[in-house]
LOLUM-709838 format. One record per residue: residue in one letter; x, y, z of N, C-alpha, C, CB in turn. Coordinates in steps of 0.1 Angstrom, whole numbers, padded with zeros to 4 digits, always signed. Glycine has a CB too. Layout:
<rs>
AXYZXYZXYZXYZ...
</rs>
This chain:
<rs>
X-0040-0205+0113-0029-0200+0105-0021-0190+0114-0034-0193+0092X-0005-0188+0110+0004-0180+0118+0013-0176+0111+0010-0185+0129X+0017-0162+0112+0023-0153+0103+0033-0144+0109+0013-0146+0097X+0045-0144+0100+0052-0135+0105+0061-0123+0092+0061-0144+0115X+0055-0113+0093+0063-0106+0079+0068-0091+0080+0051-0105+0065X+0082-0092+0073+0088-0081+0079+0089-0074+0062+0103-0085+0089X+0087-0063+0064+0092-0056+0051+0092-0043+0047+0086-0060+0042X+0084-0037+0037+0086-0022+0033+0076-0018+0025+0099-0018+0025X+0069-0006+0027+0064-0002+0023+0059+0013+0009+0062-0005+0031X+0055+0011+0000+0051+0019-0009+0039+0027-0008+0050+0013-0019X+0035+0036-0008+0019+0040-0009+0019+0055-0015+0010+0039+0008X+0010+0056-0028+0008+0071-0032-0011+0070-0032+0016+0076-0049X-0015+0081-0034-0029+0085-0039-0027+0097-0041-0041+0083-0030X-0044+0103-0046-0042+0114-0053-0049+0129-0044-0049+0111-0067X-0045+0124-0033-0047+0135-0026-0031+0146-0021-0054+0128-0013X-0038+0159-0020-0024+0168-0019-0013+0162-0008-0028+0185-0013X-0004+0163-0009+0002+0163+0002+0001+0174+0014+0013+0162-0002X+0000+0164+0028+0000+0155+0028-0015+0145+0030+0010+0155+0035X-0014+0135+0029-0027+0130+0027-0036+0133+0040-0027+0115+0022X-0048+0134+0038-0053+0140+0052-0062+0121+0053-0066+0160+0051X-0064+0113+0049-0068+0101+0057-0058+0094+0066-0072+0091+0049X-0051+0095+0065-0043+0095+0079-0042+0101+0096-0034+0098+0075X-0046+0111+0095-0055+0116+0107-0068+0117+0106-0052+0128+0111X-0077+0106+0093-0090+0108+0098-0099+0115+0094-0089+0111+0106X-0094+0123+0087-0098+0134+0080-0106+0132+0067-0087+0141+0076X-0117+0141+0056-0116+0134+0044-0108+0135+0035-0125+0136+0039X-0109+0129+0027-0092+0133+0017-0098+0145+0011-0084+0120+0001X-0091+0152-0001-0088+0163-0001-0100+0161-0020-0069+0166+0002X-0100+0156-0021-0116+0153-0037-0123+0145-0032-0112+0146-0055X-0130+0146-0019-0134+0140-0014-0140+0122-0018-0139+0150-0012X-0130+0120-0026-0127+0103-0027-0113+0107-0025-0130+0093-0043X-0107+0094-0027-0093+0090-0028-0091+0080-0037-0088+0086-0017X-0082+0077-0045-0075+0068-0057-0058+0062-0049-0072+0082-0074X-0057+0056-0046-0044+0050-0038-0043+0036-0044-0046+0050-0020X-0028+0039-0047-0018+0026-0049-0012+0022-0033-0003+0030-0061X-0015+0010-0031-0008+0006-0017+0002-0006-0021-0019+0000-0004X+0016-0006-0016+0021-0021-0023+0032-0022-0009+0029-0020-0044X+0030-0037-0004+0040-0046+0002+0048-0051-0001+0039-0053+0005X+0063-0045-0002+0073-0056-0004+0076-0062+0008+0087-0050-0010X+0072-0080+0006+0079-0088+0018+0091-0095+0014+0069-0097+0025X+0102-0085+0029+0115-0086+0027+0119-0107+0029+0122-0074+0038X+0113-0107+0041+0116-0116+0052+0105-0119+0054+0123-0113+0064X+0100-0133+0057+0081-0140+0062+0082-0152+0057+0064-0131+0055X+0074-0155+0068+0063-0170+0067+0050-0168+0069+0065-0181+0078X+0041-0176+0064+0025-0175+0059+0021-0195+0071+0023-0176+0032X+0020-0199+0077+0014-0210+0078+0026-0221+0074+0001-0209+0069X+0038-0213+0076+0047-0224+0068+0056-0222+0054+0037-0234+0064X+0047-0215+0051+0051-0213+0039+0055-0196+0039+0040-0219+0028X+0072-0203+0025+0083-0190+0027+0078-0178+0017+0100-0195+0024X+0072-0163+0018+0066-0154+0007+0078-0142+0014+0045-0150+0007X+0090-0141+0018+0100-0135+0013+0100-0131-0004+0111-0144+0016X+0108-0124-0003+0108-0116-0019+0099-0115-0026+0115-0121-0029X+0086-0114-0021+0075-0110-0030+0068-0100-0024+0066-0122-0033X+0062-0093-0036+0051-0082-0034+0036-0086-0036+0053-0070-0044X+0027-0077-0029+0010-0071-0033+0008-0064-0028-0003-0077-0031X+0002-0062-0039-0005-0041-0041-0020-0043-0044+0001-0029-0059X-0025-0034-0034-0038-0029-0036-0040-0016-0046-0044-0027-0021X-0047-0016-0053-0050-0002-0062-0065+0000-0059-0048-0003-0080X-0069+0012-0052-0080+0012-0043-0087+0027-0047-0076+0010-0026X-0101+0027-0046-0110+0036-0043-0116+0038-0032-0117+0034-0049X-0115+0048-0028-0123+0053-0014-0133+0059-0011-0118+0059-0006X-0146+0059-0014-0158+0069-0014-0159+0078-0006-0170+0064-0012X-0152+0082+0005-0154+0094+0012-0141+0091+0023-0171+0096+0018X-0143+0088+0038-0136+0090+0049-0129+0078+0048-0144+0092+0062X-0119+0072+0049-0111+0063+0050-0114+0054+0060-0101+0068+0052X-0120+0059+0075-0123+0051+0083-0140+0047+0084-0118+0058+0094X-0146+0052+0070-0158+0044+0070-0160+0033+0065-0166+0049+0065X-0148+0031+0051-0148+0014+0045-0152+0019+0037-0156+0001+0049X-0157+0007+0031-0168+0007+0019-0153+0010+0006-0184+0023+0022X-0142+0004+0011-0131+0005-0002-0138-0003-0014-0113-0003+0001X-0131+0002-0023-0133-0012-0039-0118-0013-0041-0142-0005-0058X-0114-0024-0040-0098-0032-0045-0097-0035-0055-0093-0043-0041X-0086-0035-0059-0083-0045-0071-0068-0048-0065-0084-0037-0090X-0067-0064-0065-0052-0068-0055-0043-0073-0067-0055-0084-0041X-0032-0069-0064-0019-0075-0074-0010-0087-0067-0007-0063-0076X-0007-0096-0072+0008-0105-0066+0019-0102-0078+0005-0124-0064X+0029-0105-0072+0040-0103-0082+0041-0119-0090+0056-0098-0072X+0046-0118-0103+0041-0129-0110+0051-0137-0110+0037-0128-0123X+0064-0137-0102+0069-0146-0096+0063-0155-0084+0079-0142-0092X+0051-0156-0080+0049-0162-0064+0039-0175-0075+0038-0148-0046X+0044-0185-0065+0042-0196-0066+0026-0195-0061+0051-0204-0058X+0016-0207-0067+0003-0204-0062+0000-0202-0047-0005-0215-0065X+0009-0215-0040+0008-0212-0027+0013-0200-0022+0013-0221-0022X+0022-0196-0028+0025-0180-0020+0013-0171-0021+0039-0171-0028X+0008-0172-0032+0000-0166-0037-0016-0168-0028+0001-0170-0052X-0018-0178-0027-0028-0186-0017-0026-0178+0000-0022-0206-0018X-0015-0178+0000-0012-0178+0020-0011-0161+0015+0010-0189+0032X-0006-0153+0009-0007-0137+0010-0019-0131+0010+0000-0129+0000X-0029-0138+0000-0042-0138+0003-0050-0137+0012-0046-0143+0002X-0049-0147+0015-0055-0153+0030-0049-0144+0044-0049-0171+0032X-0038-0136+0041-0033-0123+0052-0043-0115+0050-0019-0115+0049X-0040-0109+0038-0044-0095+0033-0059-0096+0030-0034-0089+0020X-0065-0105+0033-0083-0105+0030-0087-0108+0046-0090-0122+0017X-0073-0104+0056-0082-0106+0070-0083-0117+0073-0095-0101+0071X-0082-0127+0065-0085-0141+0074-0074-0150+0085-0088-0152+0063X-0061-0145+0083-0051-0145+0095-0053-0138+0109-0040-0140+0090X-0061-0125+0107-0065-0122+0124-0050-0112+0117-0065-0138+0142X-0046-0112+0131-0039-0099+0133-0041-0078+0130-0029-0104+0126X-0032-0072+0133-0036-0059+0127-0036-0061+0108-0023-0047+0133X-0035-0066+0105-0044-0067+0088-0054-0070+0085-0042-0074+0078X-0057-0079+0093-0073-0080+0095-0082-0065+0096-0075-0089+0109X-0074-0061+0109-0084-0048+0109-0085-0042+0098-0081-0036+0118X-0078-0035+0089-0072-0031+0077-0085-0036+0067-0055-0038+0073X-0086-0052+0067-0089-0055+0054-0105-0053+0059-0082-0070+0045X-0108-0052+0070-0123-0050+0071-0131-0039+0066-0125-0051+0084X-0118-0029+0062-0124-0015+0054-0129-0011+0039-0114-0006+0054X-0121-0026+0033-0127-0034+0021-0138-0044+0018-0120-0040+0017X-0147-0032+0010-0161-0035+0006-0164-0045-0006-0166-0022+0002X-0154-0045-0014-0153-0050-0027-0143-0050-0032-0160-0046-0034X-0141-0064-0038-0125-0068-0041-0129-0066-0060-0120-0091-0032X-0125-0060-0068-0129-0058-0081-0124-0070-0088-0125-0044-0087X-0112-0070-0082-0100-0083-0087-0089-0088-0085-0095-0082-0095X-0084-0099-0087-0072-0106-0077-0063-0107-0091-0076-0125-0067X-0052-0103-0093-0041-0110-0107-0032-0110-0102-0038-0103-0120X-0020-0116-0111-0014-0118-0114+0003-0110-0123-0023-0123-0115X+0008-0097-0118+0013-0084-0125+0030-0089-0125+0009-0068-0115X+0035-0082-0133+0053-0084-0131+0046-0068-0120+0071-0082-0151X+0053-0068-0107+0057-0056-0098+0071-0053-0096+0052-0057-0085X+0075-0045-0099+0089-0037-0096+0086-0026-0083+0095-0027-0112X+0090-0031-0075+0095-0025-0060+0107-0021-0057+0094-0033-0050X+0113-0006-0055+0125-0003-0053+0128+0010-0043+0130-0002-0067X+0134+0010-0030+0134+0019-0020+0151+0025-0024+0130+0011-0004X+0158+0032-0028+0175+0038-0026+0174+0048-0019+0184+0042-0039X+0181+0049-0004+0183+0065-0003+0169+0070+0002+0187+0074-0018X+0161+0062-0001+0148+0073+0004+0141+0079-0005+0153+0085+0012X+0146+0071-0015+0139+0077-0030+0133+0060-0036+0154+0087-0043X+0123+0057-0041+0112+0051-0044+0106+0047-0060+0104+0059-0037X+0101+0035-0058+0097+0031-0073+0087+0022-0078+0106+0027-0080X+0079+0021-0082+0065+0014-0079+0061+0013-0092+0053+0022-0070X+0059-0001-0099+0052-0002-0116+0044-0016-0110+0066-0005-0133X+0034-0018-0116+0022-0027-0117+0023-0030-0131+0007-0021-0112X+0025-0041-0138+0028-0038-0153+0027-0026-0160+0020-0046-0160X+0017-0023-0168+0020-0012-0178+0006+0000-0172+0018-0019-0199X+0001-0004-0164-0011+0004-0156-0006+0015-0149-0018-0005-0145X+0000+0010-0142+0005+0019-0127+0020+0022-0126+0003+0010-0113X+0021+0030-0122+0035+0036-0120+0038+0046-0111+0039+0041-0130X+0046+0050-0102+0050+0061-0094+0066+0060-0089+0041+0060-0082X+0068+0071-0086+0080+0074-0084+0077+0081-0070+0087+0083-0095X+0088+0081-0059+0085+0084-0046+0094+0094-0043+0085+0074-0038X+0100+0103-0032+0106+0108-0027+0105+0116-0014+0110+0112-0034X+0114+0114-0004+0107+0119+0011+0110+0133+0011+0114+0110+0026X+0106+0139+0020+0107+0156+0025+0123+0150+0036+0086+0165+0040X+0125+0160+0040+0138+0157+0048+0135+0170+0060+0155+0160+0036X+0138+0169+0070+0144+0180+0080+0155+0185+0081+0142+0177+0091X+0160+0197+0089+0166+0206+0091+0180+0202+0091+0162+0211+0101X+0180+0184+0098+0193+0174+0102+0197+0164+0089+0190+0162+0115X+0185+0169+0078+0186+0158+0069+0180+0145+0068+0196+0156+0070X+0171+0141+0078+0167+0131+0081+0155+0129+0075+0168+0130+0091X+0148+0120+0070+0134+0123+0065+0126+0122+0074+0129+0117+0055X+0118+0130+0071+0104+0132+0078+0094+0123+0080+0097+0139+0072X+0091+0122+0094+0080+0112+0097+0070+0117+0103+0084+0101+0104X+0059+0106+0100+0043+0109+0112+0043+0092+0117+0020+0114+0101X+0043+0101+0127+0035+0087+0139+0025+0092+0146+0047+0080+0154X+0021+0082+0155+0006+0083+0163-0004+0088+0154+0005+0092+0176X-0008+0081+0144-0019+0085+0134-0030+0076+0137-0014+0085+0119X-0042+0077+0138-0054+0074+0135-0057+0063+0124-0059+0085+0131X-0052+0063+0117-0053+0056+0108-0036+0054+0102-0064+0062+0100X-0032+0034+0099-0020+0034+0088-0024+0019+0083+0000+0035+0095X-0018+0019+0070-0016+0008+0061-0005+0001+0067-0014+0012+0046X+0002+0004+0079+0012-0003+0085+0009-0002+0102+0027+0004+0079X+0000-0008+0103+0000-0006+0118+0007-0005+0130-0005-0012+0120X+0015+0005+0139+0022+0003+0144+0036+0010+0145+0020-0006+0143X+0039+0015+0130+0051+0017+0123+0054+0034+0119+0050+0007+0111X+0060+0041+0125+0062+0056+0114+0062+0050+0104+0075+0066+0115X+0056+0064+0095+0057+0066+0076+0066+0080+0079+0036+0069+0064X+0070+0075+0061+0082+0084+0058+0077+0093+0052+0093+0079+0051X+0068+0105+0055+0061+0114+0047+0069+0119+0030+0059+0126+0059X+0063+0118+0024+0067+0121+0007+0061+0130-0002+0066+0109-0002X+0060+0132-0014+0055+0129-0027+0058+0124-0037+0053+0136-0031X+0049+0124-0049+0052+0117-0060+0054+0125-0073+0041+0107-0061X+0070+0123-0077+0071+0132-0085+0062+0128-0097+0084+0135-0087X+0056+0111-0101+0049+0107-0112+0040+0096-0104+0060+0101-0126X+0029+0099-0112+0016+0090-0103+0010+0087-0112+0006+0097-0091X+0007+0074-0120+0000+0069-0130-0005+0060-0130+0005+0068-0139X-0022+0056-0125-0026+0045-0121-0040+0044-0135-0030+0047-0102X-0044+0034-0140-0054+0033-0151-0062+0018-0146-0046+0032-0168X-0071+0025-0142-0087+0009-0140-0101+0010-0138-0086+0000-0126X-0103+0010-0153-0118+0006-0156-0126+0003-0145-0119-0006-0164X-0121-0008-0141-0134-0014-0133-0135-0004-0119-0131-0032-0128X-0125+0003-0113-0125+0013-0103-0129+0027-0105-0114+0013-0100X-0128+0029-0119-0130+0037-0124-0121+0048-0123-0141+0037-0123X-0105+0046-0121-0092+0053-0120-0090+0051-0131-0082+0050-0112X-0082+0068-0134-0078+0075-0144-0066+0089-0144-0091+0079-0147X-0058+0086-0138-0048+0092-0130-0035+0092-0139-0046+0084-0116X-0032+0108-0142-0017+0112-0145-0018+0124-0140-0011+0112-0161X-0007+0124-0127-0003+0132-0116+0009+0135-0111-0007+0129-0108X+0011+0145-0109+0024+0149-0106+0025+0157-0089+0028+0159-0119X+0035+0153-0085+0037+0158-0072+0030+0159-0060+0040+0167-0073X+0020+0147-0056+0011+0144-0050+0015+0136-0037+0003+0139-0059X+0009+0131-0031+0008+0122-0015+0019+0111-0021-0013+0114-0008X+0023+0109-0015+0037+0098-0011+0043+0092+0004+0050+0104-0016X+0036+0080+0002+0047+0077+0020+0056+0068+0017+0039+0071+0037X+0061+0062+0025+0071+0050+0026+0073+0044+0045+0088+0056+0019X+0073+0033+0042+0076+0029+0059+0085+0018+0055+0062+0024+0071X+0084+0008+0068+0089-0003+0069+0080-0011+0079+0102-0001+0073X+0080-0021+0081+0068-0031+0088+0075-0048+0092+0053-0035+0073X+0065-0048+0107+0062-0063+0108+0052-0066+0112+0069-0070+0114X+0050-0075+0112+0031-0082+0111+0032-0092+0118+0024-0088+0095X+0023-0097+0127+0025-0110+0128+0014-0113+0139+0039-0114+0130X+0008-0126+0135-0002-0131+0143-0002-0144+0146-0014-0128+0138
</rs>
């Protein structure tokens, strides 16, 4: 299988800003609760075209980020055809190789795979994230002195390998799942944004 995907990225959890698993660190309640979600702008899977679609991980972290041992629960957007749905899989569970692979090897346990309407929306630098009626966040970056937003690179650890993040918070962070045992209404917390390509 051969892949190529260009797109954008979403991610909050419930650590202060800014999140300290990104350098490695433990997070800050010593777990972490994180929404991760892929909008793919532009891509091919094996052939097959998964443009305009999203998946989101809604994840638990037991301690250090770089130890593993995550618990998932994966989203597709409920527009993607099985096969889209089939080949994004098959990325994001590591079985394409590439830097996602590394990524998905930090996942211990997949809780669940569905099926969600996802609303993905980047304006300006400002952000928007709903998983049907579960999840929700609103994004917004920090800015520097020129106006420009704020980034980290050379980090230890990214959900975008390769790529500055747009350092943020979340003015609304609302994630609910039983089986993860998330329970989250938050305000003004860890927020990034990037942009990405992948490909193996």
């Amino acid at each position: 299988m051969s892949y190529r995907l260009e797109g954008r990225l979403l991610e909050v959890c419930n650590c202060k800003v800014l999140c300290p698993c990104w350098i490695g660190e433990d997070p800050d309640h010593s777990t972490c609760d994180t929404i991760v979600a892929w909008r793919i702008d532009k891509g091919a899977i094996d052939g097959v075209d998964v443009g305009g679609h999203t998946l989101a991980a809604v994840s638990h972290l037991p301690g250090n980020i770089l130890a593993g041992n995550w618990r998932a629960a994966f989203f597709i957007d409920d527009d993607a055809s099985d096969a889209q749905m089939d080949a994004l899989l098959k990325v994001y569970s590591g079985k394409a190789g590439g830097a996602i692979a590394e990524l998905a090897k930090l996942i211990g346990e997949v809780v669940s795979i569905e099926r969600a309407p996802i609303r993905f929306t980047v304006n300006e630098g400002r952000g928007e994230l709903s998983i049907g009626d579960d999840y929700y966040a609103e994004l917004e970056p920090y800015r520097g002195p020129s106006g420009n937003i704020t980034t980290l690179t050379e980090t230890i650890f990214s959900t975008v390998p390769g790529a500055p993040v747009f350092v943020g918070k979340a003015p609304v962070y609302r994630s609910h799942n039983d089986k993860l045992g998330i329970h989250l209404n938050l305000r003004d917390h860890n927020a990034l944004q990037s942009t990405f390509v992948f490909e193996a």
